[in-house]
C-alpha positions as CSV (number, residue, x, y, z in Angstrom):
1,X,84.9,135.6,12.5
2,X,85.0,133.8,8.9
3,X,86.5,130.7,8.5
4,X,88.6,130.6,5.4
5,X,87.9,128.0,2.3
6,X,91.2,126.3,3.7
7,X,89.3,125.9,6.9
8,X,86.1,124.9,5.3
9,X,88.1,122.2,2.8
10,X,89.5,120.8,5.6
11,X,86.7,120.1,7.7
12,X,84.8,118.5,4.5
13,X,88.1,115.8,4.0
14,X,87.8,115.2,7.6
15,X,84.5,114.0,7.0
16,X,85.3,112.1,3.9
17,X,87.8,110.5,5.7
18,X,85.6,109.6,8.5
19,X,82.6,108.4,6.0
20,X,85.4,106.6,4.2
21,X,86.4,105.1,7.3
22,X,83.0,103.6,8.5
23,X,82.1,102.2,4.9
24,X,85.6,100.3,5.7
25,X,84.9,99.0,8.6
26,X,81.3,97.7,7.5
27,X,82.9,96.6,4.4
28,X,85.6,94.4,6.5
29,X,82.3,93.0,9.1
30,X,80.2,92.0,6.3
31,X,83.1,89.9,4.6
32,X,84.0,88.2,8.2
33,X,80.7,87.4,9.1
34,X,79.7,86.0,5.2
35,X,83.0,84.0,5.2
36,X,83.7,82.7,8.9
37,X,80.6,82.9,10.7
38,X,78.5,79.5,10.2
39,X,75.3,81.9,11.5
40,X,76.1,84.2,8.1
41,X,74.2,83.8,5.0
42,X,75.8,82.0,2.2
43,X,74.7,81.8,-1.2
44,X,74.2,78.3,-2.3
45,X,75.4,76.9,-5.5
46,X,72.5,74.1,-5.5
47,X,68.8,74.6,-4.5
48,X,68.1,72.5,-1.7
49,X,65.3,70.3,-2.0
50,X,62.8,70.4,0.1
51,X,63.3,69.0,3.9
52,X,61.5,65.4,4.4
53,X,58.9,65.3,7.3
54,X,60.8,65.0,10.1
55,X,60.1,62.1,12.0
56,X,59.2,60.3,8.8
57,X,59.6,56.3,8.4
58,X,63.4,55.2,6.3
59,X,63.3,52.5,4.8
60,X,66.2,50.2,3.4
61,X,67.1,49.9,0.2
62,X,67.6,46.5,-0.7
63,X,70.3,46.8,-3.4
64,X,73.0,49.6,-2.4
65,X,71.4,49.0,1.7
66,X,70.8,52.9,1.7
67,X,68.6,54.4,4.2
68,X,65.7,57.1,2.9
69,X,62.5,58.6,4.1
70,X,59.4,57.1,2.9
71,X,58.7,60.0,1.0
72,X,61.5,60.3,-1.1
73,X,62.0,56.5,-1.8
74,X,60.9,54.3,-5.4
75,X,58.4,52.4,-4.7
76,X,58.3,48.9,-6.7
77,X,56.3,45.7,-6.3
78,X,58.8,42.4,-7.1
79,X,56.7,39.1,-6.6
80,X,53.6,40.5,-4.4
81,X,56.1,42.4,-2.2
82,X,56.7,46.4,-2.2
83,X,60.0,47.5,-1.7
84,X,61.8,50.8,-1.7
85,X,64.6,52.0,-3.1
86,X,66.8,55.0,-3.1
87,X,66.5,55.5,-7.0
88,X,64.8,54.2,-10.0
89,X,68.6,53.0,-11.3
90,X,69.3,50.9,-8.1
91,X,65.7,49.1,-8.6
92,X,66.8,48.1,-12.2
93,X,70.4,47.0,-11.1
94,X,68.0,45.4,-8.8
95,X,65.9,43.8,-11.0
96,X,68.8,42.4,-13.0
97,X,70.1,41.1,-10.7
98,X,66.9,38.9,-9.1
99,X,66.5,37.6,-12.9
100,X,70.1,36.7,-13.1
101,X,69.8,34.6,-10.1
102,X,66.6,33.0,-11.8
């Protein structure tokens, strides 16, 4: 026995309905997982710079008394002594203000 094109149409929207469906459903897990899992992947708006050695030395900044790895600090020698600093701008303010207290 034939099956008539109402029969056949049918059975295809079925299946769109079903494919439909499923997309859906993916559609819905990928935005949950992206949005409210912390294990998703999110795209980030800054690069992050590379990770410091771990286990690596911090050292004190001696003007703003922030904490960074060796690595990543400004080196400067004041009066025979190295010290380190978090940013070239802190080691001027710092610089300042040794000569002010000249």
């Amino acid at each position: 026995m034939q099956k008539s094109h109402f029969d056949i149409w049918g059975s295809v929207l079925k299946m769109l309905r079903l494919i439909i469906a499923v997309v859906i459903v993916y559609l819905i897990y990928r935005l949950v997982k992206t949005s409210l899992l912390p294990s998703g992947k999110r795209s980030e708006k800054f690069p992050r710079r590379p990770a410091s050695i771990e286990g690596e030395e911090m050292v004190k900044d001696p003007y703003c008394n922030t904490y960074i790895p060796l690595g990543d600090a400004y080196k400067a020698s004041i009066n025979g002594e190295t010290l380190y600093f978090c940013s070239k701008e802190c080691f001027e303010k710092y610089k300042r203000k040794i000569e002010e207290e000249s």
